[in-house]
N, C-alpha and C positions, 0 to 999 in steps of 0.2 A: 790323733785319735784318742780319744778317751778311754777308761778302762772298762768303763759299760759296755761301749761299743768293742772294743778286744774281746770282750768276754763273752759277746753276743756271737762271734766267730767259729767258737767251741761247740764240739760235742759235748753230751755233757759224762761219757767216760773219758773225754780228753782232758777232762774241767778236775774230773778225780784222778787220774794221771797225774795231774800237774799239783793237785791238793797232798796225795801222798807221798809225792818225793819230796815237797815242801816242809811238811809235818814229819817225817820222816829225818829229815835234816834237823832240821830245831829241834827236836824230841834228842836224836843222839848229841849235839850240840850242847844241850840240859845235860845232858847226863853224864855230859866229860869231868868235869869237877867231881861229881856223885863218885866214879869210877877209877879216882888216880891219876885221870889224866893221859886214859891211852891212845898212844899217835893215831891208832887204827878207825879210833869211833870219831874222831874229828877229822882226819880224811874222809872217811863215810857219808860222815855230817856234812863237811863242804861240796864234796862232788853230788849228791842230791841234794844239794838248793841248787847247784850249777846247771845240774840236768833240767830242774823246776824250771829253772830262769830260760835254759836253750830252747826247752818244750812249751812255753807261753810266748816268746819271741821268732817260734819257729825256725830254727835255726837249722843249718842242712849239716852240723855235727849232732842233733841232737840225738839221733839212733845210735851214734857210736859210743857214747856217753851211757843211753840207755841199755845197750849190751853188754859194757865193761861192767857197770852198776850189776846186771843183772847177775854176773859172775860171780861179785865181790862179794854182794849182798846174801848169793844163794850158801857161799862159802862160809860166812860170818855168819850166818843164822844156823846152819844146820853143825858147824863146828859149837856153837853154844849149848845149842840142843843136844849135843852126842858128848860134851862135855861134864853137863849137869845134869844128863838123863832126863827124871820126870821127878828128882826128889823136890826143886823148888815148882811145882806146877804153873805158880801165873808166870814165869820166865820163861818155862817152855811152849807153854801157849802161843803166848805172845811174837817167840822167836819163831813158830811153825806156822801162827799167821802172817808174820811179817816175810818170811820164803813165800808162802804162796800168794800173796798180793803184791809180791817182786815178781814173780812170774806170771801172773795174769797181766798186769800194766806192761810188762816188756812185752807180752805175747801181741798184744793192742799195740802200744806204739811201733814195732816193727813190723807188723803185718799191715797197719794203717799209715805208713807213713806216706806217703804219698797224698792223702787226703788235704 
């Protein structure tokens, strides 16, 4: 099957599901070198391509993936956030949107998995 045709399969918040754990990965994946090199954002970084990859190939771990993500990610964003408060602002933004587009996509692919 082609990727046209895969893609033609999707909803299209399952199409962004599968865009933000992707970009979400590469982006911390980027930013390990920028950051020292910590274990935590390359874990991060790997288990959301993994999730991307299980959630495009529908895979019947991909909710468990997506729930653990959900935990890691809600912990990693709101510890950054309550770390540096609101003195660097676009960090905190960013981290307070990145918790709640971690939770809207898990709330969707676990309530839809079945689909």
């Amino acid at each position: 099957m082609s990727l046209a045709n895969k893609l033609k399969t999707f909803k299209p918040f399952q199409l962004a599901a599968i865009a933000f754990y992707a970009v979400t990965g590469i982006i911390l994946l980027a930013f390990l070198p920028l950051t020292g090199y910590p274990p935590h954002l390359g874990f991060l970084g790997i288990l959301s391509l993994i999730t991307a990859y299980s959630i495009f190939v529908k895979r019947g771990w991909a909710p468990w993936l997506v729930a653990a993500l959900f935990i890691v990610n809600t912990a990693f964003s709101l510890d950054i956030l309550f770390s540096i408060g609101f003195s660097n602002v676009l960090v905190a933004l960013s981290m307070l949107a990145y918790a709640v587009l971690t939770w809207v996509f898990t709330a969707y692919i676990l309530l839809k998995r079945k689909d």
